[in-house]
Each structure stands twice: as structure tokens, then as C-alpha cells.
C-alpha positions as CSV (number, residue, x, y, z in Angstrom):
1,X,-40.7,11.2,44.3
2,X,-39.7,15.1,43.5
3,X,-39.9,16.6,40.1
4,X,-36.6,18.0,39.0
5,X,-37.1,19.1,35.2
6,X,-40.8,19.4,33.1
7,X,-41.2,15.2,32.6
8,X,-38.8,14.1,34.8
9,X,-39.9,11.9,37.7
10,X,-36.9,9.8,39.9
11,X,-38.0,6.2,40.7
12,X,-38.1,4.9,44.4
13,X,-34.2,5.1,45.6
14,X,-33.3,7.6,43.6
15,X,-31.2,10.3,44.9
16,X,-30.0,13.5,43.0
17,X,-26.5,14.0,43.4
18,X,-25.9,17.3,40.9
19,X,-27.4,19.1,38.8
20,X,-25.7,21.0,36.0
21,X,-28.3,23.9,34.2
22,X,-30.1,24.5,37.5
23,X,-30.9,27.9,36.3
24,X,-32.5,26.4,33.0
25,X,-35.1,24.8,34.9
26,X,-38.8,25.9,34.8
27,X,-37.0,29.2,32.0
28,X,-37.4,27.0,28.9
29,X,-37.9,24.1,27.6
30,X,-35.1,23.7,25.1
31,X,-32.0,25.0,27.6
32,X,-30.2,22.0,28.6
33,X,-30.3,20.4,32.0
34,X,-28.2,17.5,33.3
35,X,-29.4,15.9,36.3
36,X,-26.9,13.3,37.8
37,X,-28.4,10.3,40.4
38,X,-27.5,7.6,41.9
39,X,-28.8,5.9,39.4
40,X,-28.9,7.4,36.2
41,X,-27.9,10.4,34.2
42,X,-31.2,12.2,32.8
43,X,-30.5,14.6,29.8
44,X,-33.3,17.2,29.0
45,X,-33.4,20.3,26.9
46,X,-31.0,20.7,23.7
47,X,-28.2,17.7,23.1
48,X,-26.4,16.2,20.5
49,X,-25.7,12.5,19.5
50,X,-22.6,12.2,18.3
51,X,-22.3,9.8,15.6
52,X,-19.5,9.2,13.3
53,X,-17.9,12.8,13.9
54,X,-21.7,14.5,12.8
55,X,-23.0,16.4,15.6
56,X,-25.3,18.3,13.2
57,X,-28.3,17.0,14.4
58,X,-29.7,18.3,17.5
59,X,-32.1,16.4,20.3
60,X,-34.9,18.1,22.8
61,X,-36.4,14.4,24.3
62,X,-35.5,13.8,27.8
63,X,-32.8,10.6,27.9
64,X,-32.2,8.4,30.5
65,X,-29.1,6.3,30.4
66,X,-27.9,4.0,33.6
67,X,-25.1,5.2,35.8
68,X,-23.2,2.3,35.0
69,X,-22.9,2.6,31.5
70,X,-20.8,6.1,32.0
71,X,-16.9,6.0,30.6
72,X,-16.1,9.6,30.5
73,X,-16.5,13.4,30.2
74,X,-14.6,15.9,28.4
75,X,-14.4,18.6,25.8
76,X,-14.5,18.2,21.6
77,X,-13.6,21.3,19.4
78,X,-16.2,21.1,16.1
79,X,-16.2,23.2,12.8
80,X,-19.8,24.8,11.7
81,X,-21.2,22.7,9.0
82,X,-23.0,25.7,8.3
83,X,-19.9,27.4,7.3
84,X,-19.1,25.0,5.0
85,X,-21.7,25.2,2.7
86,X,-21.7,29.0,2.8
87,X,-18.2,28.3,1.3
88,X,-18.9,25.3,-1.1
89,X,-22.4,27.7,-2.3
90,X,-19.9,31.1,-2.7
91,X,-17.3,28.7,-4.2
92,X,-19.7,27.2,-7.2
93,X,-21.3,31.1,-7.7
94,X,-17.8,32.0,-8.5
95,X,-17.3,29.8,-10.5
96,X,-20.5,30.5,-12.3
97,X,-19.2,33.8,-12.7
98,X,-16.1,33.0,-14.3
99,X,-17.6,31.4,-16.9
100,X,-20.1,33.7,-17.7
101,X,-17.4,36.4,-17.8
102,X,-15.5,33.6,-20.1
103,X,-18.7,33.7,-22.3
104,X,-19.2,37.1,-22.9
105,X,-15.5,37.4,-23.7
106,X,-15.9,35.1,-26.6
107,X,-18.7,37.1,-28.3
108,X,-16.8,40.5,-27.9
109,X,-19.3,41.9,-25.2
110,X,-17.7,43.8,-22.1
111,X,-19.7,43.4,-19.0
112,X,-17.9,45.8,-16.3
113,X,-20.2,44.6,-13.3
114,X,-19.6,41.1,-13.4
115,X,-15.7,42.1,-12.6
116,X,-17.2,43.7,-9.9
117,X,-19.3,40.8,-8.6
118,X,-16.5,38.5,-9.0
119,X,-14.2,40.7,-6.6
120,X,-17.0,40.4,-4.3
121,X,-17.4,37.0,-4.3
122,X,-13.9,36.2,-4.0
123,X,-13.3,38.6,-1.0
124,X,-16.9,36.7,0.2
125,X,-15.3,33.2,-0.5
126,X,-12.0,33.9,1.6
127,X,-13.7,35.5,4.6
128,X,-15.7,32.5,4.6
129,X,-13.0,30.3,4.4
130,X,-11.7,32.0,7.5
131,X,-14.2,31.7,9.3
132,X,-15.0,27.9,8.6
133,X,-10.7,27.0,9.4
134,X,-10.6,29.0,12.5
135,X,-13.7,29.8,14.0
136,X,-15.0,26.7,16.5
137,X,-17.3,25.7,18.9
138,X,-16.7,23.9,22.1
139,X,-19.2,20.8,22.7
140,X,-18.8,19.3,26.3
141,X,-19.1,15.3,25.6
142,X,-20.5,12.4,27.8
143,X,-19.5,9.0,26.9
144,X,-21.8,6.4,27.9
145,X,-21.2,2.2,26.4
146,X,-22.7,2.4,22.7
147,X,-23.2,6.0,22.5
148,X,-21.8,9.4,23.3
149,X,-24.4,12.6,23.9
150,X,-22.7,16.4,24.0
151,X,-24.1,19.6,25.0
152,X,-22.6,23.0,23.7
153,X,-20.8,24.1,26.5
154,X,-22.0,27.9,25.6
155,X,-24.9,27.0,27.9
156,X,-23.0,26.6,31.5
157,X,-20.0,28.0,33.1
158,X,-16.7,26.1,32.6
159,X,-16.1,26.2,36.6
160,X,-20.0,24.5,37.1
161,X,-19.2,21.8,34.1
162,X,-15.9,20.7,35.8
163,X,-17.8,20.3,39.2
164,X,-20.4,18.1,37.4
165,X,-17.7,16.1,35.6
166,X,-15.9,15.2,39.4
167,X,-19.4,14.4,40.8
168,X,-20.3,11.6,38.0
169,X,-17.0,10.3,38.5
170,X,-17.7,10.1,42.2
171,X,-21.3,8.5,41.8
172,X,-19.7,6.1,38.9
173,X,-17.5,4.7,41.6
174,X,-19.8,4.2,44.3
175,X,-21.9,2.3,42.2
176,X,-19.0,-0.2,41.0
């Protein structure tokens, strides 16, 4: 038996056939590592579930999932959540604005400055919105029977995850 990753020991017969986040090993616990045997695939470090299109919620627990129960690998484009809200939150201040502005209209009173918070708001609101329709990230995506796990792909070089992907589908045939 060999340790691989912190909490990761491989049961009698168990051979490593790649490793993808060799350089995250022993660095830090949350960097993900993906360590492919004969076996099973073990996941440690930062991953995602995927679940209904929400990838929002991310997972540090090692994973083990059979060898057999792997479909495929590939790539998903997601938006920022995060980005969202900054734009529903500068969207509904705005708003707020607009009718305080509306407000003070109706009594006679002239407040210069909330003109020029509105301005700013609205140039806030499109840059936002710019962001949250173009700006993406990459998630690299393992499909397993029941579930599907991704990893930001941020973390590894594109050349080192397109090794990885041949080598499970390698080790996925030699067990069928």
C-alpha cells in the first residue's frame, strides 16, 4: 500500500495509472488532485457536484467512485452566480433610486446628488451585466452513473487534463 494524497490509501491490487495535480500534492490541502487506478477514480482537494446545472456548491472530502461506473470527460462553460446577484442587487438600488428621485419630485425638492448616484449605478448595472453575459469559467466535468463531479480547469494545464482524459478511457476499457 503507498499513500498518494493526505487520506488516501489504495486497497490490495490497486494500481495507479495517472495522476492529474501531481504538483498539488503535499502543497495544500484544498488544490485538487485526481488520482486514476485500476480500480477507482479518487477525487481530493476542491470539486464540484454538478446537480441540476448548480455547480455553486463546492466539495473538499476525498471521493471514491468505481472505475466502472465512468461514462465520460469533457469541458462545461458556466456563468458566475456571483455576478448575478451583483446585477439583480445594483438592479433593485436603482430602482430604489428612481423612486426616491420620483418622490422628492412630487414635493418640489431638487436633490442634484441622487442624479449623480443614479448615473453611477446605471454605468455600475451595465458593466455588470457585461461581465455576467460574457465573462465564463471553464469547469472540466467527469461523468460517472448517477452523478457528475467537475473541477475548475484553472487548476491544471489543458495539455495534462487531455492526457488524463485518454488514460481513464484506457483503464475504463481494460476493465470491461
Amino acid at each position: 500500500m503507498s499513500i498518494v494524497v493526505k487520506g488516501l490509501t489504495l486497497s490490495n491490487g490497486e494500481e495507479i495509472r495517472a495522476v492529474l495535480g501531481e504538483g498539488h500534492i503535499g502543497n495544500n490541502d484544498k488544490k485538487p488532485v485526481i488520482v486514476l487506478t485500476n480500480k477507482y477514480i479518487h477525487f481530493s482537494g476542491e470539486h464540484y457536484r454538478y446537480d441540476n446545472g448548480d455547480t455553486s456548491r463546492k466539495i473538499f472530502e476525498p471521493e471514491s467512485i468505481l472505475l466502472q461506473d465512468f461514462i465520460g470527460a469533457g469541458y462545461i462553460r458556466k456563468r458566475s452566480r456571483r455576478n448575478l446577484y451583483y446585477l439583480v442587487t445594483v438592479g433593485v438600488l436603482i430602482t430604489i433610486l428612481m423612486q426616491i428621485s420620483r418622490g422628492m419630485k412630487k414635493f418640489g425638492v431638487q436633490f442634484s446628488q441622487i442624479k449623480l448616484y443614479g448615473s453611477i449605478m446605471a454605468g455600475t448595472f451595465v458593466i455588470v451585466l457585461v461581465l455576467y453575459l460574457f465573462k465564463r469559467y471553464k469547469l472540466f466535468e467527469i461523468a460517472f452513473i448517477g452523478k457528475r463531479i467537475c473541477i475548475s480547469e484553472s487548476h491544471f494545464e489543458k495539455s495534462d487534463i487531455q492526457l488524463f482524459i485518454q488514460s481513464m478511457y484506457q483503464a475504463k476499457r481494460t476493465v470491461q
